[in-house]
C-alpha positions as CSV (number, residue, x, y, z in Angstrom):
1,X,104.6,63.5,100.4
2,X,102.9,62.0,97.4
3,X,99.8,63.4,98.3
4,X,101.0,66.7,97.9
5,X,101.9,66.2,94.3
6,X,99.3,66.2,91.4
7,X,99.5,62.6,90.2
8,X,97.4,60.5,87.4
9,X,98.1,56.9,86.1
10,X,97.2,58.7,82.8
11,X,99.8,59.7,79.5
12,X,102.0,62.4,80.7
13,X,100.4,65.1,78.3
14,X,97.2,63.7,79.7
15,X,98.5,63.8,83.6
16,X,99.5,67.4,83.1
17,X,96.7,69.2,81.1
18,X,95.8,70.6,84.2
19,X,99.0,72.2,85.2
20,X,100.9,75.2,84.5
21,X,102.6,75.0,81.0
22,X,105.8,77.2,81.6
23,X,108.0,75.9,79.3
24,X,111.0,78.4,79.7
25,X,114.5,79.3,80.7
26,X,115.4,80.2,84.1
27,X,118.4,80.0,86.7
28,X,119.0,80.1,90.1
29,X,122.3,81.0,91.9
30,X,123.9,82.2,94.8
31,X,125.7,85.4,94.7
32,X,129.4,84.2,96.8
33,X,130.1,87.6,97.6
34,X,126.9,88.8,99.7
35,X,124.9,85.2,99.8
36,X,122.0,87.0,98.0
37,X,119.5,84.2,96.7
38,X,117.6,84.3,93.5
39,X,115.8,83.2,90.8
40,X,114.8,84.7,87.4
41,X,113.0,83.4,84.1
42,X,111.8,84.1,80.8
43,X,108.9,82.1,79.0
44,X,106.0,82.2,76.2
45,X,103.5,81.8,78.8
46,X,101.4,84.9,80.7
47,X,102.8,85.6,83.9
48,X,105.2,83.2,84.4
49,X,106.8,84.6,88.0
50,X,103.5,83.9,89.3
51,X,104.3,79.7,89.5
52,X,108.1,79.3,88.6
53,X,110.2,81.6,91.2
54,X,110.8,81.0,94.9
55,X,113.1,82.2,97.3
56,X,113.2,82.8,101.1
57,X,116.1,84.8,102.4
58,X,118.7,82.4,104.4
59,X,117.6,79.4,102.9
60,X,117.5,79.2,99.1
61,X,116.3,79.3,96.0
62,X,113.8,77.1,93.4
63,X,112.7,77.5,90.0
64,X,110.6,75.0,89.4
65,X,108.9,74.6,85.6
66,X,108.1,72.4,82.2
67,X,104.9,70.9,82.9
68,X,104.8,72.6,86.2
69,X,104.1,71.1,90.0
70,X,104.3,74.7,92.0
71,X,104.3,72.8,94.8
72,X,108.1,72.5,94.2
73,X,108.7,75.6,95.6
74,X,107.2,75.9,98.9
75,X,108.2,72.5,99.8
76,X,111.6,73.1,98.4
77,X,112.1,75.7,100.8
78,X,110.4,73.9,103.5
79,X,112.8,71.0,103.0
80,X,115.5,73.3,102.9
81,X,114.8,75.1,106.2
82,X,114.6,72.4,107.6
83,X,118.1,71.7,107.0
84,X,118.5,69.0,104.1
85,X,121.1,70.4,101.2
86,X,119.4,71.5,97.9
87,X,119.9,68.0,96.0
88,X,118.7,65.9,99.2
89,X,115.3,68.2,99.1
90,X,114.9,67.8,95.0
91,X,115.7,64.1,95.5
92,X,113.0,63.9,98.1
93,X,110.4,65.4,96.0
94,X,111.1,63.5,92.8
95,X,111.0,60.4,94.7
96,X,107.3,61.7,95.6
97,X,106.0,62.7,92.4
98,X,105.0,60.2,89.5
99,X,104.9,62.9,87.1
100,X,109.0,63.2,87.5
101,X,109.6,62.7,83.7
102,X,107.6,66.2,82.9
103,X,108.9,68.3,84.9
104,X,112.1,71.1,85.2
105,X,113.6,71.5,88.7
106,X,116.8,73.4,89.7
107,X,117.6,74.5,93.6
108,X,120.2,76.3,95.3
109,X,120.8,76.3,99.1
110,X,121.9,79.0,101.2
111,X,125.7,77.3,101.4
112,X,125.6,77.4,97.4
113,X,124.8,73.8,97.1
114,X,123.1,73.3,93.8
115,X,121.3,70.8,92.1
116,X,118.8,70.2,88.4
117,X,116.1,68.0,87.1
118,X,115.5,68.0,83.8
119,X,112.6,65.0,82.7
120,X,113.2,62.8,79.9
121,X,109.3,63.8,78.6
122,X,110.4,67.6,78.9
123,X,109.9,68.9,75.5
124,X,112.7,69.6,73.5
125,X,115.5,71.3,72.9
126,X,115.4,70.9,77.2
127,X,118.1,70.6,79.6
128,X,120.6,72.3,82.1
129,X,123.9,73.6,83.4
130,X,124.9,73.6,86.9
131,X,128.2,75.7,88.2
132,X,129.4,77.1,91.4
133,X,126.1,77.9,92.8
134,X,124.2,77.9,90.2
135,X,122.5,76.3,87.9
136,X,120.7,77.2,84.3
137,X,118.0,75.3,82.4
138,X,115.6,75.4,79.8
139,X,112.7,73.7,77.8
140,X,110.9,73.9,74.8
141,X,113.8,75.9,73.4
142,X,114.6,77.1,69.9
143,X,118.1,74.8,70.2
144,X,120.4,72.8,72.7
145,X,122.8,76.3,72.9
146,X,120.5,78.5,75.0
147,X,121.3,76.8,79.0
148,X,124.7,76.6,77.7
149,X,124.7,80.5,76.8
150,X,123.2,81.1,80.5
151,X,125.6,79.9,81.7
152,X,128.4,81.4,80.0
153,X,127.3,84.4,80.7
154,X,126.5,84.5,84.4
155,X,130.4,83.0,85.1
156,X,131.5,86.2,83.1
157,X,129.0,88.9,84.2
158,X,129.8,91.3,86.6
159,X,127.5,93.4,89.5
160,X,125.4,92.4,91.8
161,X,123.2,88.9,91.6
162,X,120.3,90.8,89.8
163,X,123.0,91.8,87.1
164,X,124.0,88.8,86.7
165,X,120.8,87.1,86.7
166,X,119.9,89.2,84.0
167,X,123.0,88.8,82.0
168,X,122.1,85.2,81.8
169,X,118.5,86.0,80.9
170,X,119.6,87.9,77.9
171,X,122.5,85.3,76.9
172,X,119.3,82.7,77.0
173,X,117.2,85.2,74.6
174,X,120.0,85.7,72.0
175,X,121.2,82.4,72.1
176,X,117.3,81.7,70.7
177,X,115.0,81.2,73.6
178,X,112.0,80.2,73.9
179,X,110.6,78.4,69.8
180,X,107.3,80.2,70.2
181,X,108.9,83.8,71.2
182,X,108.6,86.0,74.1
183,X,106.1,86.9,76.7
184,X,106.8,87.9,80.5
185,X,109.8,87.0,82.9
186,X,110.2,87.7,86.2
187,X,113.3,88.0,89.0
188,X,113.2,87.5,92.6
189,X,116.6,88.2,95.0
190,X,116.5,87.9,98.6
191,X,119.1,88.4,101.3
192,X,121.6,85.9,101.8
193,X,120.6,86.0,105.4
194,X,117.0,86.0,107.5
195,X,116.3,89.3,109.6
196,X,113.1,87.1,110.8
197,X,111.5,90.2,108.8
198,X,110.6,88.7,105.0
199,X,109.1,91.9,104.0
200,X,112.4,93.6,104.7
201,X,114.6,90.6,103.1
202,X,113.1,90.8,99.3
203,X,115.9,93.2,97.6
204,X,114.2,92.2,94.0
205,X,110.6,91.0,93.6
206,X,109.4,92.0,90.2
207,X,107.7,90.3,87.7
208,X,106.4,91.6,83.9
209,X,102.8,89.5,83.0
210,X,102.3,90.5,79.5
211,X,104.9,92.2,77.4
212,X,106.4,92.0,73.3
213,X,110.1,92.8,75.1
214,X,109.4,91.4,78.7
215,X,113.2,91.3,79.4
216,X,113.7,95.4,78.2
217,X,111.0,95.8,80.5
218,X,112.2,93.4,83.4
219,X,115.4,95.6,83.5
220,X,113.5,99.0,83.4
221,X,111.8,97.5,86.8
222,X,115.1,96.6,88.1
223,X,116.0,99.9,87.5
224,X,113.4,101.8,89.0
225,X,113.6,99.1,92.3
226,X,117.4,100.3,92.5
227,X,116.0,103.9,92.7
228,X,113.1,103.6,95.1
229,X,115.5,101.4,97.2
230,X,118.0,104.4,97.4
231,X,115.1,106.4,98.3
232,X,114.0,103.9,101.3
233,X,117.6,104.3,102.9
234,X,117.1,107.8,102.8
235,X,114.3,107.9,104.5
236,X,115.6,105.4,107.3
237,X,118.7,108.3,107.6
238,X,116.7,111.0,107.7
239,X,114.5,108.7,110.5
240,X,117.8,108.5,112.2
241,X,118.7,112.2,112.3
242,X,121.5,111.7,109.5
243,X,120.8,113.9,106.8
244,X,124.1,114.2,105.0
245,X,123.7,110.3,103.9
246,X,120.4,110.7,103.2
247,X,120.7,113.7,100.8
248,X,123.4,111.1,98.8
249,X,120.6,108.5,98.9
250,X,118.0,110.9,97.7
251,X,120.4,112.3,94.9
252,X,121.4,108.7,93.6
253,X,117.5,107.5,93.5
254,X,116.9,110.8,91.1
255,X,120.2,110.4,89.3
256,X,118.7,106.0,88.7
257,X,115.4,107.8,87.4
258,X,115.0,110.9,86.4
259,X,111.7,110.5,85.0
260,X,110.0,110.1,88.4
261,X,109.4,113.3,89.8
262,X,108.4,112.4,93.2
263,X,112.2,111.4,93.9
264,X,113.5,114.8,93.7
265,X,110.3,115.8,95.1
266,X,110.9,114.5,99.0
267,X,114.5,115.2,98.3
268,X,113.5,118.7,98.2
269,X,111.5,118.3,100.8
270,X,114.2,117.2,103.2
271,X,116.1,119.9,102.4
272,X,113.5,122.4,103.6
273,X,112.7,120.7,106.5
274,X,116.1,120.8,108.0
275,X,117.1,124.5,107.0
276,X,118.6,124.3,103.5
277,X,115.9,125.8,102.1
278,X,118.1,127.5,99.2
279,X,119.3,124.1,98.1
280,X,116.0,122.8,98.0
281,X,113.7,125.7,95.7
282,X,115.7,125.0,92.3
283,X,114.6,121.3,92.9
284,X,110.5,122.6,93.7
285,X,111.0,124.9,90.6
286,X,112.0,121.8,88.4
287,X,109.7,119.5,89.5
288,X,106.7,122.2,90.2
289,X,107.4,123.1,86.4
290,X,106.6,119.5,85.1
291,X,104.1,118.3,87.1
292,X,101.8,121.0,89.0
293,X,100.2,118.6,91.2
294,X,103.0,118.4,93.1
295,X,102.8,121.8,94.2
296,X,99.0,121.0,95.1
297,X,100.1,118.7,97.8
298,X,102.8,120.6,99.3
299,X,100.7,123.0,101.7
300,X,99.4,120.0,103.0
301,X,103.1,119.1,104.7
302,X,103.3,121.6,107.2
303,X,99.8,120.4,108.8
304,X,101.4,117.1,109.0
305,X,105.2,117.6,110.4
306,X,106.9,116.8,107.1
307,X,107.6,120.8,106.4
308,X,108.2,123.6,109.4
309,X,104.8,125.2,109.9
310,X,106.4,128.3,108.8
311,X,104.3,130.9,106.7
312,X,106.8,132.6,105.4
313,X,108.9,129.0,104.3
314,X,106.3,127.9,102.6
315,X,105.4,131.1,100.5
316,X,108.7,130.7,99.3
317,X,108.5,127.1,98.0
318,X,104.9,128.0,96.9
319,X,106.4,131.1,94.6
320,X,108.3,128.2,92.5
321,X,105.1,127.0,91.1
322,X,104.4,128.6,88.0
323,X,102.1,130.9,88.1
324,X,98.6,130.3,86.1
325,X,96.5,133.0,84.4
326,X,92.7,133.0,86.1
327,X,90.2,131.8,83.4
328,X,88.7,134.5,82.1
329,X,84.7,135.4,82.3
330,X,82.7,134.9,78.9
């Protein structure tokens, strides 16, 4: 196991020059309700998702961070899977890893068990909270009130796991966050469960790089992944022949974002498809009106089985589109 680990005999600062500096505040946590896993995390440092969140659907969650060993994650999850509770897998790898004293570790199983490292060379103000399947933790902080704040604020949100994730996030942020200010955050949910499928298991995977507001912008993603998620299930009943519950799907993905067009777009496209053609042209008209290339693309439906190959149905979605004055000849 030690091999696995980036170790030097060397001063800590020294040891770890080479690794990831994400000095931040993150938590992990088990929703009780729907055993949804997660992790989320804000930092001063570019891209922080990219080394400090790890999940896998049915067996837990890692956030792994100060001076960081990404390895943490993986093997985490490997220990994990393999069956050993979330403090016997930290336990393991901190037993394995010299450089113990720099870094930040919290895990959560897939029962809820929980368990936190926080080194005694983590940079201050650093430390953590750990509750009923979760746990919150932060270094490199403005003060010793920002875990605390965490969580405080995930006990007392309400929603799903993403919701409350984020609560905590923005509990961290006004409590004082990060000394040198803000940069990216990420959040990553996955079923409580394994459908053996992991592409199908991710319900949140999103992750802002570079940003003056990251968090703003992390919930503006959450947002939108709520929307195209709608629109997913409506595709799978329209797949299945039930268009009723897809048409609710559809409306509820628009109603999430307005902004995107393409939403309404297909919803108005299954409309037509399955003879509700009248419901369907107001919706064209609209989205036709602010965005022309929409009505561009829509001959091309028929040709393909998304839209009747009907002349006469399509002339009539076509005559929503705006009509445009020929250029004239200088």
């Amino acid at each position: 196991m030690l091999g696995l680990f980036m170790v030097c005999a060397a001063a800590p600062l020294a040891l770890c020059a080479s690794q990831p500096r994400a000095f931040t505040f993150s938590i992990v946590a088990r929703d009780p309700v729907t055993g949804d896993l997660g992790v989320a995390v804000q930092s001063h440092w570019f891209s922080v998702g990219s080394v400090v969140t790890w999940a896998e659907a049915g067996v837990g969650a890692v956030a792994t961070q100060s001076f960081v060993d990404p390895a943490y994650g993986p093997l985490g999850l490997d220990l994990m899977r393999s069956g050993k509770p979330a403090p016997e897998a930290l336990k393991s790898l901190l037993a394995g890893d010299e450089s113990r004293e720099v870094r930040q570790v919290a895990m959560v199983d897939a029962k809820g068990r929980v368990s936190a490292h926080t080194g005694s060379k983590c940079i201050p103000a650093a430390g953590h909270e750990t509750g009923d399947a979760f746990s919150a933790q932060a270094n490199l902080m403005a003060n010793d009130k920002v875990w605390p704040a965490m969580a405080k604020a995930y006990r007392e949100a309400r929603g799903d796991l993403a919701d409350r994730l984020l609560a905590a996030l923005d509990a961290g942020q006004a409590a004082g966050g990060d000394i040198r200010g803000a940069q990216s955050a990420a959040i990553l949910v996955v079923k409580g469960t394994s459908s053996g499928r992991p592409w199908a298991d991710s319900l949140f995977d999103l992750r802002v790089e570079d940003s003056r507001e990251p968090l703003k912008e992390l919930r503006r993603l959450v947002q939108l992944q709520r929307a195209y998620s709608h629109a997913s299930a409506g595709d799978d009943f329209v797949a299945a022949g039930k268009i009723e519950p897809a048409l609710r799907e559809y409306a509820e993905a628009a109603r999430l974002a307005p902004e995107v067009l393409e939403l309404p777009y297909w919803q108005a496209v299954t409309l037509a498809s399955k003879g509700r053609l009248e419901e369907a042209l107001p919706i064209f008209k609209r989205v036709f009106a602010q965005e022309p290339r929409w009505a561009e693309l829509t001959p091309r439906l028929s040709g393909v089985g998304l839209l009747p190959d009907d002349p006469a149905l399509l002339k009539k979605i076509m005559d929503q589109a705006e009509k445009r004055e020929p250029a004239k000849k200088r």
